[in-house]
LUMLOSE-280820 format. One line per 2 residues: number of its first residue (from 0); their letters; for each residue x, y, z negated of N, C-alpha, C. Coordinates in steps of 0.1 Angstrom, whole numbers, plus 5000, padded with zeros to 4 digits. Layout:
# residues N
NUM> A> X/Y/Z/X/Y/Z/X/Y/Z  ...;
END
This chain:
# residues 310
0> XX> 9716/3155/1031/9716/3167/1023/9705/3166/1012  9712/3169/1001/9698/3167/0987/9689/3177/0990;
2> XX> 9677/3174/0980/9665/3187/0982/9670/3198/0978  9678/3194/0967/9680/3208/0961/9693/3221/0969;
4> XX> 9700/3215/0980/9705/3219/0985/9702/3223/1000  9692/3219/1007/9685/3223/1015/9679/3237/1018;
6> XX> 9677/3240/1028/9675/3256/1028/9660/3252/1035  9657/3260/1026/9638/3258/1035/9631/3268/1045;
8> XX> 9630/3270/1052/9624/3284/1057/9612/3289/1051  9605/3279/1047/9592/3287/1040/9587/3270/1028;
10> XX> 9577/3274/1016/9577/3267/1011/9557/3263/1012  9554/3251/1018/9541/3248/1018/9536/3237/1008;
12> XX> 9522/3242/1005/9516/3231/0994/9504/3233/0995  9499/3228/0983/9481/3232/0980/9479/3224/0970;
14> XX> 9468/3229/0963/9459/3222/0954/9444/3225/0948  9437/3215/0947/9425/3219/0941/9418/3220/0930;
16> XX> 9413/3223/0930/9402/3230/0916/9385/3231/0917  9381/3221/0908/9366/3219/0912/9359/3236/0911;
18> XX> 9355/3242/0914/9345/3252/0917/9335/3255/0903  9344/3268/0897/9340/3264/0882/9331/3277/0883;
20> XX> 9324/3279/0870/9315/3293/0869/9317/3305/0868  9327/3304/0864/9333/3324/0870/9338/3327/0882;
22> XX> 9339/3315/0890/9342/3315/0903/9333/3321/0911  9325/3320/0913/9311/3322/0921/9300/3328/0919;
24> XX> 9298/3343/0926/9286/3349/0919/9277/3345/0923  9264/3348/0924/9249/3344/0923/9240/3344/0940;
26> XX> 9249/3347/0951/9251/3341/0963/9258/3334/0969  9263/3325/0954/9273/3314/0961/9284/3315/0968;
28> XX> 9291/3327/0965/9301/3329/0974/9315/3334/0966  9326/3334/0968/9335/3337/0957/9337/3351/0949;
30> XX> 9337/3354/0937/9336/3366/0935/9352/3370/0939  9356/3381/0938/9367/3385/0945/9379/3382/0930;
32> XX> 9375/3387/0917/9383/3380/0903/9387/3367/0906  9381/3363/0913/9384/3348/0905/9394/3344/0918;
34> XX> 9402/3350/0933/9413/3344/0941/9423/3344/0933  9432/3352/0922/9441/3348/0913/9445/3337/0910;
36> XX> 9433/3335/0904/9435/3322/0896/9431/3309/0902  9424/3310/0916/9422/3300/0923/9437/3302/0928;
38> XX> 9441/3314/0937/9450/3310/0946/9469/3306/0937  9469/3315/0926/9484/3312/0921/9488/3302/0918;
40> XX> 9480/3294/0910/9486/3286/0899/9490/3274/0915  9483/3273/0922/9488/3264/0932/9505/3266/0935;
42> XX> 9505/3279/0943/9516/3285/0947/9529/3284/0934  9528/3290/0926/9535/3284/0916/9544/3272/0911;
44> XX> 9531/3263/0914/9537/3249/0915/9546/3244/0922  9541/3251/0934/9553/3248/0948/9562/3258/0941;
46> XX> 9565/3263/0941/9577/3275/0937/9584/3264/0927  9579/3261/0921/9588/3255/0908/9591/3238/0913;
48> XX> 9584/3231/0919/9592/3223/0928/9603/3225/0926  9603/3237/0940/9620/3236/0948/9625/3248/0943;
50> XX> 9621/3253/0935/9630/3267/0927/9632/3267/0915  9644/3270/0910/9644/3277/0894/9637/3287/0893;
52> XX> 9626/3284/0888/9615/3295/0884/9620/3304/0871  9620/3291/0862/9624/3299/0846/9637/3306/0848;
54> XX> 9650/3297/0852/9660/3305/0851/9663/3318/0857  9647/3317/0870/9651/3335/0872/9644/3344/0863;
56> XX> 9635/3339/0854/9624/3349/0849/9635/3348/0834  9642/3340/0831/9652/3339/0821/9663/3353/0824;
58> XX> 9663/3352/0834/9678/3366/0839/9668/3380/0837  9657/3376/0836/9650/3389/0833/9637/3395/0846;
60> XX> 9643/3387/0853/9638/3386/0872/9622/3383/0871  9610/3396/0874/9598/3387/0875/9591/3389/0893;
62> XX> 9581/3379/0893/9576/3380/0906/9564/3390/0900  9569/3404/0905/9557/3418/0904/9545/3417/0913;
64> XX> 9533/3418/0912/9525/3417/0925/9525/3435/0929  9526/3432/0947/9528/3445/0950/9516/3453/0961;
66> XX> 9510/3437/0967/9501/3443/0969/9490/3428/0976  9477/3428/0973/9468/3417/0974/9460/3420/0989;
68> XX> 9455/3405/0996/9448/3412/1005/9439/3404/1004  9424/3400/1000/9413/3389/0994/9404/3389/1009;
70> XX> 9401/3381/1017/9389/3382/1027/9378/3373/1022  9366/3375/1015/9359/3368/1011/9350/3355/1026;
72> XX> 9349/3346/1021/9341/3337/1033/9327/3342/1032  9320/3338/1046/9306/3346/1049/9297/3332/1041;
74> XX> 9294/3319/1041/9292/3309/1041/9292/3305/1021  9276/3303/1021/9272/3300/1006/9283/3289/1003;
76> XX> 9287/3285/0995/9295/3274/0989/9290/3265/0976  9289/3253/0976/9289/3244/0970/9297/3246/0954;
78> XX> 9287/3247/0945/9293/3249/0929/9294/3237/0927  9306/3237/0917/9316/3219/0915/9321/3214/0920;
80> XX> 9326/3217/0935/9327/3207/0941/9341/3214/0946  9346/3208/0952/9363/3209/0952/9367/3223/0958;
82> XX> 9372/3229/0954/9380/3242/0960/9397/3237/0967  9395/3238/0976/9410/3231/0982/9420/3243/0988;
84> XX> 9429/3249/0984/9437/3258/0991/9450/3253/0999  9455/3256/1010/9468/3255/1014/9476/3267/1016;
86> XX> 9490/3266/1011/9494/3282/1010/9508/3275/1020  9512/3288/1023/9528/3292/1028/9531/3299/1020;
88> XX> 9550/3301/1021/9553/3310/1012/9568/3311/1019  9573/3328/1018/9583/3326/1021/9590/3338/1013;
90> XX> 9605/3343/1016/9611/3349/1009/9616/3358/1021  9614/3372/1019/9613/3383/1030/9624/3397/1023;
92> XX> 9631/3404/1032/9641/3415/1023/9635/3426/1037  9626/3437/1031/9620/3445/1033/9626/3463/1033;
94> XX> 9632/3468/1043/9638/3479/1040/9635/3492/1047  9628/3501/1038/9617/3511/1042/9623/3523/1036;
96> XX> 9613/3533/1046/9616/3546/1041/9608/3553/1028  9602/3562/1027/9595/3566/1018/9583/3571/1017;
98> XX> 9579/3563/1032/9565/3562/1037/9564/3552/1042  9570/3540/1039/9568/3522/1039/9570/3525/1052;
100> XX> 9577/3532/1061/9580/3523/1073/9595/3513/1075  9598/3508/1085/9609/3499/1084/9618/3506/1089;
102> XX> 9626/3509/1086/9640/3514/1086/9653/3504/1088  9669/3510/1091/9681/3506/1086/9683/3503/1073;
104> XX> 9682/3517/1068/9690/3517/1054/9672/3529/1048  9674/3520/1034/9663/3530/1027/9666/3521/1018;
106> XX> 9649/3520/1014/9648/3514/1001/9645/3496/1002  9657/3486/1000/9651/3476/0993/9645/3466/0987;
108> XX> 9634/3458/0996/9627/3451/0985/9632/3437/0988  9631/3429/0981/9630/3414/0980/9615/3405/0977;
110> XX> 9609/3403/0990/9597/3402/0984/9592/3381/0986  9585/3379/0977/9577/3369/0979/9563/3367/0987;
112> XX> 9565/3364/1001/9546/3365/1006/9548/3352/1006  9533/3348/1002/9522/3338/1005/9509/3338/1015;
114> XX> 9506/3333/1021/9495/3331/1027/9485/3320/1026  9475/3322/1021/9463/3308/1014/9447/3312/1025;
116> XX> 9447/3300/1024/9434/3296/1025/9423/3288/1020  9413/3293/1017/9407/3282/1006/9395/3280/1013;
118> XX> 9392/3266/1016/9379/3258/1017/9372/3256/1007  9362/3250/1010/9351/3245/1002/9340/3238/1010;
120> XX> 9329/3226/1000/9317/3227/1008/9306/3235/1010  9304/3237/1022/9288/3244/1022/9276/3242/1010;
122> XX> 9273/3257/1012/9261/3247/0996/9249/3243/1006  9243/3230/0997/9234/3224/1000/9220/3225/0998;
124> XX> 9220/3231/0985/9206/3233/0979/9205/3254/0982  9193/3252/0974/9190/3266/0971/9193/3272/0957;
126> XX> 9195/3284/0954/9198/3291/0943/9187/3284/0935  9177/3281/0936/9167/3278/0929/9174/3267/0920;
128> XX> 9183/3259/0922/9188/3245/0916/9198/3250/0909  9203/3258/0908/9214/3264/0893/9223/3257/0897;
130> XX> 9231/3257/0910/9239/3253/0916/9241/3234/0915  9228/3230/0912/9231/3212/0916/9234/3212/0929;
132> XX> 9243/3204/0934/9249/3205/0950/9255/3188/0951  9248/3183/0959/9248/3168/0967/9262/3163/0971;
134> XX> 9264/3180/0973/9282/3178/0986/9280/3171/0998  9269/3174/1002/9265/3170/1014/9271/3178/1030;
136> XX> 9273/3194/1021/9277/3204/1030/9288/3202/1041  9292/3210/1052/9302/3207/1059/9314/3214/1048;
138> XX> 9324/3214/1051/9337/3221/1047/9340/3236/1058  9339/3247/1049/9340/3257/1053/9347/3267/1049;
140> XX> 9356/3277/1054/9363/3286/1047/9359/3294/1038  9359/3292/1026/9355/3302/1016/9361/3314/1010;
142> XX> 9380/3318/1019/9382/3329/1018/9399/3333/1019  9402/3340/1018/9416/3335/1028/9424/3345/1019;
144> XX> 9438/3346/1016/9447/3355/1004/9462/3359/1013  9462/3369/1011/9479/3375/1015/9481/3383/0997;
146> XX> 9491/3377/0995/9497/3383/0984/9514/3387/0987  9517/3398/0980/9533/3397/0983/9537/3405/0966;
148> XX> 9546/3395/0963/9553/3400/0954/9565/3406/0951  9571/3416/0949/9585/3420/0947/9590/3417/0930;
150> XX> 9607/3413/0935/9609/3408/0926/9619/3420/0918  9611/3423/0905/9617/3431/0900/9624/3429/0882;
152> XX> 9629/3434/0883/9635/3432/0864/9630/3442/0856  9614/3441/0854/9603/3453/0844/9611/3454/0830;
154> XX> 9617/3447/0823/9623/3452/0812/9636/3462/0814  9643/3464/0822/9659/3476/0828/9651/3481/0830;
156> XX> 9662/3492/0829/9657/3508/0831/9656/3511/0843  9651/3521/0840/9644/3528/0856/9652/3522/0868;
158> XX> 9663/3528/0867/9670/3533/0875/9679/3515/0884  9676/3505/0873/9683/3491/0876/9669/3480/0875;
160> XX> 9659/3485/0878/9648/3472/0876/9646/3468/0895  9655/3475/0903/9653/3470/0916/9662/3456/0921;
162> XX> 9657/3444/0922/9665/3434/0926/9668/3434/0941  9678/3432/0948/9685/3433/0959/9691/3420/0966;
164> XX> 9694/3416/0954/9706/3402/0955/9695/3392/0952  9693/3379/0961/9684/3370/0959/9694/3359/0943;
166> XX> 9686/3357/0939/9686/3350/0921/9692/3336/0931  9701/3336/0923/9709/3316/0925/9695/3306/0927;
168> XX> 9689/3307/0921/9678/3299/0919/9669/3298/0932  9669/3311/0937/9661/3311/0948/9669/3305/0960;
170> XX> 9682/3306/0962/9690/3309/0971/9689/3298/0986  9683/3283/0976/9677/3275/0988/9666/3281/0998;
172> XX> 9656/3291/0996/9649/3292/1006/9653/3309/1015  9652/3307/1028/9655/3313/1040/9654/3326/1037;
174> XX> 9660/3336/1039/9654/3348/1040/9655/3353/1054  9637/3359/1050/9635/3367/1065/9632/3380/1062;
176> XX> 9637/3385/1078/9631/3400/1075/9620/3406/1081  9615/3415/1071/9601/3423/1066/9600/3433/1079;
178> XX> 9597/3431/1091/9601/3442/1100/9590/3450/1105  9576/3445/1097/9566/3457/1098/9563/3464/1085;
180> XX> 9556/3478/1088/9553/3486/1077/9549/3478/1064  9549/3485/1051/9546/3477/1041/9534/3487/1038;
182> XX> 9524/3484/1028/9511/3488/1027/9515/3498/1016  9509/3508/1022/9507/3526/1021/9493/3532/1015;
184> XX> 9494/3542/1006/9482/3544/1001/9474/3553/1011  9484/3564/1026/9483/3567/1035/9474/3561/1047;
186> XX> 9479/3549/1048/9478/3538/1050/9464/3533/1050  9462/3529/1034/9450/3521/1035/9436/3532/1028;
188> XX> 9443/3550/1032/9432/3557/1029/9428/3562/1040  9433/3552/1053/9421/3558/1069/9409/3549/1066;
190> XX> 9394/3555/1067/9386/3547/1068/9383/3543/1086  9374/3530/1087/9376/3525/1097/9365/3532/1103;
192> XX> 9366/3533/1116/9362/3541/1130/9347/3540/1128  9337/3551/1128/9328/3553/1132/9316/3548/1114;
194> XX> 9329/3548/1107/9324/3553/1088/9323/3569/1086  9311/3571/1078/9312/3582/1078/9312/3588/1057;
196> XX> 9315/3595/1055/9316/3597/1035/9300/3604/1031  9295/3590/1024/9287/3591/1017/9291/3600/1002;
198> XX> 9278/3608/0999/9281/3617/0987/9273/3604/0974  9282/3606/0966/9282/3597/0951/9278/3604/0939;
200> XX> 9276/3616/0941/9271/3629/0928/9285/3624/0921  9281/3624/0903/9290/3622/0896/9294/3609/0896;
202> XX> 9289/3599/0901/9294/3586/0897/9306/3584/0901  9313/3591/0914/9333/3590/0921/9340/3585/0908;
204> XX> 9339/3594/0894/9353/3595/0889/9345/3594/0874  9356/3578/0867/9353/3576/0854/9367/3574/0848;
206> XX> 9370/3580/0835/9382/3578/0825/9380/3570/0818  9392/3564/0812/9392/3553/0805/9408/3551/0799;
208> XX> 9411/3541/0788/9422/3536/0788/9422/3527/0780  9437/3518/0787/9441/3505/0788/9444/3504/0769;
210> XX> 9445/3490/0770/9444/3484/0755/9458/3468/0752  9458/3466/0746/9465/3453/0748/9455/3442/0752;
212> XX> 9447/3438/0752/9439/3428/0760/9437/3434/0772  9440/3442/0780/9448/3448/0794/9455/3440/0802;
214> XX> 9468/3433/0789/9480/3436/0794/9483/3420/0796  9494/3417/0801/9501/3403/0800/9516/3401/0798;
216> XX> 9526/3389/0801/9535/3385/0796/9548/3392/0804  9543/3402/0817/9551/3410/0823/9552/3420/0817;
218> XX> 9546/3426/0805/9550/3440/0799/9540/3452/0804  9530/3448/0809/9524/3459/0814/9508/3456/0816;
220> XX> 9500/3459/0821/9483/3461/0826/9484/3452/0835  9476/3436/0830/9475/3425/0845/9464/3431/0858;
222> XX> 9472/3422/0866/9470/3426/0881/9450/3427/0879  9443/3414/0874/9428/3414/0870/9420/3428/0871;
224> XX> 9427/3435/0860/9422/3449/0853/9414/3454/0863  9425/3454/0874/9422/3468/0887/9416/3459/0895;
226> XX> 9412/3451/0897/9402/3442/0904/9391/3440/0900  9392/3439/0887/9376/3439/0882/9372/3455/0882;
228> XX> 9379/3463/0878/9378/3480/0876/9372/3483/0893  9378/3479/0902/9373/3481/0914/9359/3473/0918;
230> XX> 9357/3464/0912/9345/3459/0919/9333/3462/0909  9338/3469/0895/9329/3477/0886/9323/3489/0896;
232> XX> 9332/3498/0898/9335/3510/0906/9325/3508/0918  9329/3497/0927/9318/3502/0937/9306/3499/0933;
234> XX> 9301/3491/0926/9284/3496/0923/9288/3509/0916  9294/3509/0907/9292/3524/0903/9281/3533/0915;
236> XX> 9293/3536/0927/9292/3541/0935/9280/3540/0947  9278/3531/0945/9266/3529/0959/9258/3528/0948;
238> XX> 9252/3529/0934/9247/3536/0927/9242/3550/0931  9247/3557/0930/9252/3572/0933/9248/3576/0945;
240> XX> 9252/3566/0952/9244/3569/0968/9232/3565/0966  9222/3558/0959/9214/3556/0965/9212/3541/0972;
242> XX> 9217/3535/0969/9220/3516/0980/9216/3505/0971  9216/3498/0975/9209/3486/0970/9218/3474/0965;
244> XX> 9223/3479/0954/9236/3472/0940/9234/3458/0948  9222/3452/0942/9219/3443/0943/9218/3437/0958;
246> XX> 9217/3437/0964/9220/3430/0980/9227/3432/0990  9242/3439/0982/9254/3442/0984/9266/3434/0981;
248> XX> 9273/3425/0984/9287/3422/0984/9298/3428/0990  9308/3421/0981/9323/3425/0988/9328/3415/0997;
250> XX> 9335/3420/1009/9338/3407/1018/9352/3408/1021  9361/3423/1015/9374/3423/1014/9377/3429/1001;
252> XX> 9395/3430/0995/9398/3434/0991/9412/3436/0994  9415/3454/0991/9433/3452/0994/9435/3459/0982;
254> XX> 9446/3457/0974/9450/3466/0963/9466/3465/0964  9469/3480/0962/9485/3481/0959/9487/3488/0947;
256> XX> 9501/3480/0941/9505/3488/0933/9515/3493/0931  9517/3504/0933/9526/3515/0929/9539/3512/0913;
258> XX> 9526/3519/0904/9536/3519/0892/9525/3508/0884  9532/3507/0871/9525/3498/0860/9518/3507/0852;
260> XX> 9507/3505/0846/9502/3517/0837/9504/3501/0819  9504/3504/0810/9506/3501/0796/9497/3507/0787;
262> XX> 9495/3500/0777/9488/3496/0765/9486/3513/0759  9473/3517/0760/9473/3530/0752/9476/3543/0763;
264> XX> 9479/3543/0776/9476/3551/0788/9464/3552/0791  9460/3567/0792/9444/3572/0796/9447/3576/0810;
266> XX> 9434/3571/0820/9436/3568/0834/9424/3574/0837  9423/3578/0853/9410/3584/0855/9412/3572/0871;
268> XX> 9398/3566/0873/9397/3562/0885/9389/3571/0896  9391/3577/0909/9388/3583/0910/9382/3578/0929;
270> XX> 9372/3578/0934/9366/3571/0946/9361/3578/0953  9362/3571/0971/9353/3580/0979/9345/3567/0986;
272> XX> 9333/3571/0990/9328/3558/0996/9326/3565/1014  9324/3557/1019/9321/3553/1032/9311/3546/1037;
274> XX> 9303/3546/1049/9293/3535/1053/9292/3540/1068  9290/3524/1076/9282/3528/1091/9276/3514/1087;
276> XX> 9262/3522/1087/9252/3510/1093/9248/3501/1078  9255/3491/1079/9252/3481/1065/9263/3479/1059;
278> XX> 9273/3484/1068/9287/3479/1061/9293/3493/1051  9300/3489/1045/9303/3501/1033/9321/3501/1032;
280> XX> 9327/3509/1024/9341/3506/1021/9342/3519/1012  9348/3514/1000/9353/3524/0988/9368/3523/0986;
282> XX> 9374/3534/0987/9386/3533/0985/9391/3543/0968  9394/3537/0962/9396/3539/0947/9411/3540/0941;
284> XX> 9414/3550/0933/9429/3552/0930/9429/3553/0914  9437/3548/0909/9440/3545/0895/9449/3560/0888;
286> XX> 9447/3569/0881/9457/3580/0884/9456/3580/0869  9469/3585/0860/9476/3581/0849/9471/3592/0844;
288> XX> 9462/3596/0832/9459/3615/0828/9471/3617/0818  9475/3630/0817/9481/3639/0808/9474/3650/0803;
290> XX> 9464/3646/0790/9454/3652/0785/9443/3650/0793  9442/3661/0802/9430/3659/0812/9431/3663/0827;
292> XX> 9447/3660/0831/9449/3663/0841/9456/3652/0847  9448/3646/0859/9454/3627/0864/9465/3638/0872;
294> XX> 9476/3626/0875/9484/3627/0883/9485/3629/0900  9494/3636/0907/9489/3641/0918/9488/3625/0928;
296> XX> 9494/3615/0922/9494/3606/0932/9489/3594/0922  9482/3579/0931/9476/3570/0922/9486/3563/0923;
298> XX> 9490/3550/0906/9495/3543/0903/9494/3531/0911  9480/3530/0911/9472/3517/0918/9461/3522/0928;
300> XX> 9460/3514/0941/9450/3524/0948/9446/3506/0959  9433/3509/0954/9423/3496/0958/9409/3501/0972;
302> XX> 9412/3492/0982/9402/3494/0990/9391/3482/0992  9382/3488/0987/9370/3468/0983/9362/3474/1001;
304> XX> 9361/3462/1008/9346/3465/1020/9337/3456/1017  9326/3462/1021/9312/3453/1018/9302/3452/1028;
306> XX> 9287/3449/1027/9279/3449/1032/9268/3449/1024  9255/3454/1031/9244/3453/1021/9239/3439/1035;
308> XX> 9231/3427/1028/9226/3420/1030/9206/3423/1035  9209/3419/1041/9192/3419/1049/9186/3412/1039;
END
């Protein structure tokens, strides 16, 4: 049986990327911006291997991101020195109600997950060295990615941008089904047990709007925006409380998204934070304004957790 006719159950790979400077903030550890672009372009690769990539994004077909899950590694890391990811990847048909649980019949989705993990070496030296590093370090996990993408047709109208029917192109790999809940703003707005809501004065809620250096070649505000806007957001906010900006990291991220916001949309981001002990968690929602009134529900709705460092 040729490759191209083979049915895969899931699609594995990896590749590396020396450990560049926007990678890594100033404790050596990955900033949470920069899993994108560590973790896709790998995945991709594999995808276009054993898939007609173009000819589905040709029918109009794109892979939408629907929702990100970033776990940052605890363990300094070595600047320059190889970033090595291994991903899975499979093709999942997801059918929910209208509060993402799994159902018979509802809504729907055709989704792409991946699962990555990315290594690196330990760093060696001290921040003092402006990251010279020997590569002496052991190899350690520097941070792990669940992404899932739904594949949708952003240019059709409303009512026809839902894909159902897997694309010819795709048709070699397996489809499985999605038989747990899919991520809920419900969901990911319980804070975890024994958090309690810190007050932020004014700093919760900033407006703003999107621009075309926003946007990308999907027609809408890249997935980046709300990643970086979220990890703006929580210093905002532990600002506000009172906490220590500076000896605070992110050690998760989850973001979903809902709708697309576009070029020249005024948005209000709007936060509540959380804390027990040293650990923190801000949960932040992206909400579309009509003059000066955001929408009753968020477009995009991001939960970053942290810690303040001893």
């Amino acid at each position: 049986m040729s490759q191209e006719s083979a049915v895969l159950d899931a699609i594995t790979g990896g590749g590396d990327t020396p450990s560049q400077f926007d990678h890594i903030d100033m404790s050596y550890r990955l900033r949470i911006r920069a899993y994108v672009g560590i973790c896709m372009p790998p995945i991709f690769m594999s995808l276009n291997e054993h898939l007609k990539m173009m000819e589905t994004r040709k029918q109009g077909i794109a892979f939408i991101m629907f929702y990100l899950d970033f776990v940052n590694g605890a363990a300094p890391i070595a600047f320059g020195r190889t970033l090595r990811t291994q991903h899975t990847v499979k093709l999942c048909r997801g059918i929910t109600d209208a509060n993402n649980q799994p159902v018979r019949s509802g809504t729907e989705r055709l989704m792409v997950v991946s699962d990555s993990i990315i290594s690196a070496r330990a760093r060696s030296h001290g921040h003092e060295s402006l990251g010279f590093d020997d590569g002496s370090g052991a190899v350690v996990e520097a941070g792990r990615a669940r992404i899932l993408h739904i594949l949708t047709k952003p240019m059709a109208p409303p009512a026809q941008r839902q894909v159902t029917v897997v694309p010819e192109g795709m048709r070699n790999l397996k489809e499985h089904a999605w038989d747990q809940p899919l991520p809920s703003i419900e969901g990911l707005s319980q804070p975890p047990d024994g958090y309690q809501r810190v007050d932020v004065g004014g700093w919760a809620e900033r407006s703003d709007v999107w621009g075309m250096p926003n946007t990308d070649i999907n027609q809408h505000v890249n997935v980046q925006e709300y990643i970086m806007g979220g990890e703006n957001q929580f210093s905002r906010v532990l600002r506000g409380a009172g906490l220590p900006v500076k000896r605070h990291r992110i050690s998760r991220a989850r973001l979903l998204f809902r709708k697309p916001f576009f070029p020249s949309q005024e948005y209000l981001i709007r936060s509540r934070l959380f804390r027990r002990d040293q650990f923190t968690q801000i949960q932040a929602g992206y909400y579309p304004l009509e003059g000066t009134t955001p929408s009753a529900k968020a477009s995009t709705f991001v939960v970053f957790d942290g810690r303040i460092e001893v």
